[in-house]
C-alpha positions as CSV (number, residue, x, y, z in Angstrom):
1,X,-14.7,155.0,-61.5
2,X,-12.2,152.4,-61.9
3,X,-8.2,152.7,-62.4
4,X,-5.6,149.7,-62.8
5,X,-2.5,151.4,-61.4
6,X,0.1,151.6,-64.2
7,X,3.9,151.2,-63.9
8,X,4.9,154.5,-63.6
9,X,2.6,154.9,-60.7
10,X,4.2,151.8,-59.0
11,X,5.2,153.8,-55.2
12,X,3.3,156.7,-55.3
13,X,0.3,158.0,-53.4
14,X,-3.3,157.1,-54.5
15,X,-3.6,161.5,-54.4
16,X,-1.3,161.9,-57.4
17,X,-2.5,159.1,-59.4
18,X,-6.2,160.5,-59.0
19,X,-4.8,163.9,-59.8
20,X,-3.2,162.2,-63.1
21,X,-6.2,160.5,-63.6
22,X,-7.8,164.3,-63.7
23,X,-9.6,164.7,-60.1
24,X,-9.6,168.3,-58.9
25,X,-8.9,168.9,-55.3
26,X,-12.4,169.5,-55.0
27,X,-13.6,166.6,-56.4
28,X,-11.1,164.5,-53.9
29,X,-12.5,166.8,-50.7
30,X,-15.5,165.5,-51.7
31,X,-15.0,161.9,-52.0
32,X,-13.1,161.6,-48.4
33,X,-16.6,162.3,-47.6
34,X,-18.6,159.7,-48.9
35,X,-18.2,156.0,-47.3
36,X,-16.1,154.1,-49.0
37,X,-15.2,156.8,-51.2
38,X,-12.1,155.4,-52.2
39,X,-11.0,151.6,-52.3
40,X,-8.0,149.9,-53.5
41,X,-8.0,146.2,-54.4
42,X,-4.8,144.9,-54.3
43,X,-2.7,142.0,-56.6
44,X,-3.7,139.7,-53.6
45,X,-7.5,140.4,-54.4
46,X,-7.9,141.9,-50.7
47,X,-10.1,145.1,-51.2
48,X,-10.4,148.4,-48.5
49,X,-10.2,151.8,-47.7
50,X,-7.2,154.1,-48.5
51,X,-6.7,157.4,-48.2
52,X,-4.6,160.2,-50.7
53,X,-1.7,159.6,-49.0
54,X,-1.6,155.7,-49.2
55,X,1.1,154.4,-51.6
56,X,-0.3,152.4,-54.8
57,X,1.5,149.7,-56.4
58,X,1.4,149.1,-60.4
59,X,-1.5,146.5,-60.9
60,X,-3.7,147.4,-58.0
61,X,-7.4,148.5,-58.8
62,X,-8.7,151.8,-57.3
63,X,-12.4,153.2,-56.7
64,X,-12.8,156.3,-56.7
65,X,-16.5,157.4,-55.8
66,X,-16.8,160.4,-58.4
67,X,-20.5,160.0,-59.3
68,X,-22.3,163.3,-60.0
69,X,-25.2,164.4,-57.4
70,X,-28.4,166.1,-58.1
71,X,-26.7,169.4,-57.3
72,X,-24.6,168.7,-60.5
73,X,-27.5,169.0,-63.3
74,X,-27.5,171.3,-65.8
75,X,-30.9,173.1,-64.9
76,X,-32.0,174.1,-68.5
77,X,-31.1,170.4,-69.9
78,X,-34.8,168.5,-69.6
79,X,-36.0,165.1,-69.6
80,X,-37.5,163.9,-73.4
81,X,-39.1,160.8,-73.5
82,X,-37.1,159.7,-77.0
83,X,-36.6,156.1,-77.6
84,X,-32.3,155.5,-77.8
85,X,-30.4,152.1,-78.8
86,X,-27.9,151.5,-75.8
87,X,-24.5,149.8,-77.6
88,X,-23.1,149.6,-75.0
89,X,-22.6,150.5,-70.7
90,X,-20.3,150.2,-68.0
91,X,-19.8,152.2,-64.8
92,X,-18.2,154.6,-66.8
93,X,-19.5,155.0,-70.1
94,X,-22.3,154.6,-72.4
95,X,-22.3,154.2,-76.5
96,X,-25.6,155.0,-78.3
97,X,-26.0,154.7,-81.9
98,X,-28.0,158.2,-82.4
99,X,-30.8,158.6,-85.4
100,X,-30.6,160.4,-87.9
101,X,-32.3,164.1,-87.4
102,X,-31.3,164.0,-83.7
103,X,-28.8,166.9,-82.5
104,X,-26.3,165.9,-80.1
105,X,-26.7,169.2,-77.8
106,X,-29.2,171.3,-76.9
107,X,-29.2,174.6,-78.9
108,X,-31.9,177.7,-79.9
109,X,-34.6,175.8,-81.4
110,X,-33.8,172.4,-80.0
111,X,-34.9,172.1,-76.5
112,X,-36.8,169.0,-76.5
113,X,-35.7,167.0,-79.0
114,X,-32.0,166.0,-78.7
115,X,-29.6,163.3,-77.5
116,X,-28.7,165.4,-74.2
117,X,-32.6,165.0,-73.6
118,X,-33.2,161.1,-74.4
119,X,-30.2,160.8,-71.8
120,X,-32.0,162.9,-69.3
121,X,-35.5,161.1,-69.5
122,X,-33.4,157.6,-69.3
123,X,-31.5,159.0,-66.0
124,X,-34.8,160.6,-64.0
125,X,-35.8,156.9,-65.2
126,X,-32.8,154.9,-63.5
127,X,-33.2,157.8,-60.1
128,X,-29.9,159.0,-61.0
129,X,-28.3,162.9,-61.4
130,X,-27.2,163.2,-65.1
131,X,-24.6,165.4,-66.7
132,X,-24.3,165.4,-70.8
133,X,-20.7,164.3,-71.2
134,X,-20.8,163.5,-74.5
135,X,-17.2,162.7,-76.1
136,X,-17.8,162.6,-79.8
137,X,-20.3,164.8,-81.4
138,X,-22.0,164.3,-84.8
139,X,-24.1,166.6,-87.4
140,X,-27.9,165.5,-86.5
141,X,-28.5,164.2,-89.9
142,X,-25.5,161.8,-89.6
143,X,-26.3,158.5,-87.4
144,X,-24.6,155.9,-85.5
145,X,-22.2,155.3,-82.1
146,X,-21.5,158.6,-79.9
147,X,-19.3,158.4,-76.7
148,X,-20.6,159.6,-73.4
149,X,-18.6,159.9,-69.9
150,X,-20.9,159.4,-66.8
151,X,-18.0,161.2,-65.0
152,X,-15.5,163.7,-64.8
153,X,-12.4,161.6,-64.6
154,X,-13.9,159.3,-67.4
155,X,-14.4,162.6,-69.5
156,X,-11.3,163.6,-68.7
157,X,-9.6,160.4,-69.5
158,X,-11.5,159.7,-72.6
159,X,-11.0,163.5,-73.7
160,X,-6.9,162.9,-73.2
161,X,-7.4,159.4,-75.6
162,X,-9.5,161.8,-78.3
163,X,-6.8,164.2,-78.5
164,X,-3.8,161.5,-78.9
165,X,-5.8,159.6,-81.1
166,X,-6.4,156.5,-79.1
167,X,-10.2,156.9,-79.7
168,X,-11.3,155.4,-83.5
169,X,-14.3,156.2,-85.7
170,X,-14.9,154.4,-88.7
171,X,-17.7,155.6,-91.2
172,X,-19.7,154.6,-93.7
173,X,-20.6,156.3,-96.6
174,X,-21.9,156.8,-99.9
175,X,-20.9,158.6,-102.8
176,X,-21.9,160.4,-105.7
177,X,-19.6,159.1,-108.4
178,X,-17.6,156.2,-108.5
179,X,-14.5,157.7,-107.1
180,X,-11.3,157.1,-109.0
181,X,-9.1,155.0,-106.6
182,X,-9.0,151.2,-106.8
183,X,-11.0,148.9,-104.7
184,X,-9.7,147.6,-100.9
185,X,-7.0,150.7,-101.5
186,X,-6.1,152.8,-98.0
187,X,-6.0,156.4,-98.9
188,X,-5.5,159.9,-97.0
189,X,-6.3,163.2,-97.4
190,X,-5.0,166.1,-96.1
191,X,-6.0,169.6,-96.5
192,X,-6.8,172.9,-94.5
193,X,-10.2,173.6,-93.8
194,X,-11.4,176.6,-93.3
195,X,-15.2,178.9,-93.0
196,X,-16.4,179.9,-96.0
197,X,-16.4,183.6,-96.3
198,X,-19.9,183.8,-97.0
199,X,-21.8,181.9,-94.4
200,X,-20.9,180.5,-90.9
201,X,-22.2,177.4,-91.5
202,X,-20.2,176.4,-94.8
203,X,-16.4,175.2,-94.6
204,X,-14.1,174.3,-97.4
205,X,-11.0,172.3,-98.4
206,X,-7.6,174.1,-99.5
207,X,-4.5,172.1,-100.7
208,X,-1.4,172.3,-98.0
209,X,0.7,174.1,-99.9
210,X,-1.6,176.8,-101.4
211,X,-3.1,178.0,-98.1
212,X,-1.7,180.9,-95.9
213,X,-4.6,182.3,-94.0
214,X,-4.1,181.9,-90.1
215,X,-7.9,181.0,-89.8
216,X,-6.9,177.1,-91.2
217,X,-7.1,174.1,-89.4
218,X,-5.1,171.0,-90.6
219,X,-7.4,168.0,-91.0
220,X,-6.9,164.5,-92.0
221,X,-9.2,161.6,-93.4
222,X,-8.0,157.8,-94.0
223,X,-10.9,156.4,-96.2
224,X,-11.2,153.4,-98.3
225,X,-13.4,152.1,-101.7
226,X,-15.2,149.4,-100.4
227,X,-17.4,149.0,-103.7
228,X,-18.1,151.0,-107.0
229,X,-21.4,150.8,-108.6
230,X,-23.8,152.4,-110.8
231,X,-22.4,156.1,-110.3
232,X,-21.7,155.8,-106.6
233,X,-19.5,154.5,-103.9
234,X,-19.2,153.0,-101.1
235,X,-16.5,153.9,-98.4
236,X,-14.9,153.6,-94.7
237,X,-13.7,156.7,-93.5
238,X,-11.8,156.9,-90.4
239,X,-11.1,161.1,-89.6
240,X,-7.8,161.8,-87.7
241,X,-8.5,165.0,-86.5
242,X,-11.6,166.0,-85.7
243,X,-13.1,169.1,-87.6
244,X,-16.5,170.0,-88.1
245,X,-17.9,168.6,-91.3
246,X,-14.5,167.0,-92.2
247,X,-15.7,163.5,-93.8
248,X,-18.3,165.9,-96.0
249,X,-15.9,168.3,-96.4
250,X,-13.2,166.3,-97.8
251,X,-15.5,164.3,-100.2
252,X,-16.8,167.2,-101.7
253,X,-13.6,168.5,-101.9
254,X,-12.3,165.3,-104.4
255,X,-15.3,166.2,-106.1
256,X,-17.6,163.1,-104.9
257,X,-19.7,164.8,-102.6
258,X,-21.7,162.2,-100.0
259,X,-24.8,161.1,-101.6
260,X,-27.9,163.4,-99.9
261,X,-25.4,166.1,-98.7
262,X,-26.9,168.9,-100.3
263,X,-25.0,171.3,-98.6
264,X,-21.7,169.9,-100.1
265,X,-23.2,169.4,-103.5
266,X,-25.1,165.3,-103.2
267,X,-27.9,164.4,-104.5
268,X,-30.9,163.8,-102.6
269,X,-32.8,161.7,-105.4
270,X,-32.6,158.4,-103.2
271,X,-31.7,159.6,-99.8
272,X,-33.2,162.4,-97.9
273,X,-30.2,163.5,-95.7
274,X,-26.5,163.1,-96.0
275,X,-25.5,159.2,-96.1
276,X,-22.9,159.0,-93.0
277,X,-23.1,156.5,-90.8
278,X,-20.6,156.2,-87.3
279,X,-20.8,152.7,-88.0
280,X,-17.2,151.3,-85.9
281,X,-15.9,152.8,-82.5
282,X,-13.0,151.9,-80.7
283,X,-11.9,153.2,-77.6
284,X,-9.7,152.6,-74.4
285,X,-11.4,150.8,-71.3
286,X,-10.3,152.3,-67.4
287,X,-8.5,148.7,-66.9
288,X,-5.9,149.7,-70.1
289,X,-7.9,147.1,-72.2
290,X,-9.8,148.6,-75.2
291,X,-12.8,148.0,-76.8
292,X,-14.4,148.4,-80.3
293,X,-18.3,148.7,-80.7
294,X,-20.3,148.9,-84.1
295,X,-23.5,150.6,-84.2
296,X,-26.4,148.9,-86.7
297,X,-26.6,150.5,-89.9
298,X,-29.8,152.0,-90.6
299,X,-32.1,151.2,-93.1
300,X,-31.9,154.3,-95.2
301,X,-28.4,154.1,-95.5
302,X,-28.3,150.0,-95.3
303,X,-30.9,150.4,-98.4
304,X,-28.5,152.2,-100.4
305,X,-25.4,149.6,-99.2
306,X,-27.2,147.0,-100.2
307,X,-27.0,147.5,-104.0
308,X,-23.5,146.9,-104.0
309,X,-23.8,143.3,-102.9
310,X,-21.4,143.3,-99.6
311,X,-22.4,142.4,-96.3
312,X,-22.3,144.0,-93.0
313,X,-19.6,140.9,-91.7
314,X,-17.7,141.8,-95.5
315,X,-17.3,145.4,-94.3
316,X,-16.2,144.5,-90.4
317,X,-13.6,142.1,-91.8
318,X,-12.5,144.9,-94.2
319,X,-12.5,147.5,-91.6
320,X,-10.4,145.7,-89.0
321,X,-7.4,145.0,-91.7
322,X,-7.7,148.1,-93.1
323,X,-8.1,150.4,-90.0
């Protein structure tokens, strides 16, 4: 991976900043092995070989050589010939926007048949190891972009910018009902959710300040009305934390459950899984510049956008105001 040297590095040895950046000792013994395992290209363009002790200065590229070997696979993760749309790829991560009815991991009863196994095929494809490092996760039945690390600092990295918030999702969704909040309007909601007493699947929403239990996780959702029409909606949704089924929770919870979500109370009269797309994803770059991505809207979902007469270039310009 790649690493522009910031200024509070300025002085210091390559080791610590590759220790900052999240390199284990053992993952630095084995890069003095490898030729040219680690570079530095400095403000005067001039690129060569340093060593941990070698001082950085702030604005200097380094290398660092931490690609995975074939000793590195995850033996019971096999190759699936699955057709995937690449958003995006650099030499340290990859952005697919995943279908609908495709699980993220592997898991009892899904062996052959996940996102973990399109990677796989596409990496015994390229010649190269592969290791699932996927950042984001979504419910197989929703679609659109998920994050993937191709390393170990990159998934550290990119695991440090989920947790402070650096990385955003936007979503799109419909709604049963034509929620009760004006048009173009920024909204939150924040609620503990918890798991339903009576299943392990199910969770539900509880108001802040009528919620004890010490089993509650804090979650927060900035959404937006795009359009109302004809007994649904449609909105962005942007979660702040991350829990699982937040976005469905939370709509369900305001009592306009996501259209096909039967789970959470939708309807599945027009669409036959929930209608939640991870349509925008922005996310810092290893060079400190960042990036934002959109993954095409499907057509089962774009059918059911349609009817409310706004385009896809009406919902960016919307999103990156809003958002």
């Amino acid at each position: 991976m790649k690493a522009v040297v910031p200024a509070e590095f300025d002085g210091k040895t390559a080791g610590s900043f590759l220790r900052a950046l999240g390199a284990s000792g053992t993952l630095i013994k084995r890069v003095k092995t490898r030729p040219h395992g680690l570079t530095l290209t400095g403000t005067d363009a001039e690129t060569r070989d340093v060593t941990v002790r070698d001082i950085v200065r702030a604005g200097d590229t380094v290398f660092f050589d931490d690609a995975d070997t074939f000793e590195d696979e995850n033996e019971y993760v096999f190759p699936a010939d699955i057709p995937l749309d690449y958003i995006y790829e650099d030499d340290d991560v990859f952005v697919v926007n995943k279908p609908a009815g495709m699980p993220t991991h592997t898991s009892h009863g899904h062996y052959m048949d996940t996102l973990a196994n399109a990677l796989c095929h596409e990496y015994r494809v390229r010649g190269v190891p592969f290791v699932f490092r996927a950042v984001n996760r979504l419910d197989a039945d929703t679609s659109g972009a998920v994050l993937l690390a191709k390393s170990r600092i990159s998934a550290f990295r990119l695991s440090k910018d989920m947790a402070s918030g650096r990385i955003k999702k936007v979503y799109l969704s419909v709604l049963d009902g034509e929620i009760d909040v004006p048009c173009g309007e920024v909204y939150n909601i924040r609620s503990y959710i918890t798991r339903r007493e009576d299943t392990i699947i199910l969770r539900e929403s509880h108001p802040l300040d009528e919620y004890g239990g010490t089993d509650a996780e804090f979650a927060e959702t900035v959404y937006a009305c795009l359009r109302k029409s004809d007994g649904h909606s449609l909105v962005a949704a942007s979660p702040v934390t991350g829990r699982t089924h937040q976005l469905r929770v939370h709509f369900s919870s305001l009592g306009f459950p996501i259209e096909g979500d039967e789970l959470y109370g939708g309807s599945r009269e027009r669409i036959g899984r929930q209608a939640l797309h991870a349509f925008c994803l922005g996310f810092p770059l290893s060079d400190t510049s960042r990036l934002t991505v959109t993954a095409p809207v499907p057509e089962d979902i774009g059918r059911l956008i349609s009817c409310f007469g706004i385009s896809t270039e009406e919902i960016l310009d919307f999103i990156k105001g809003a958002f």
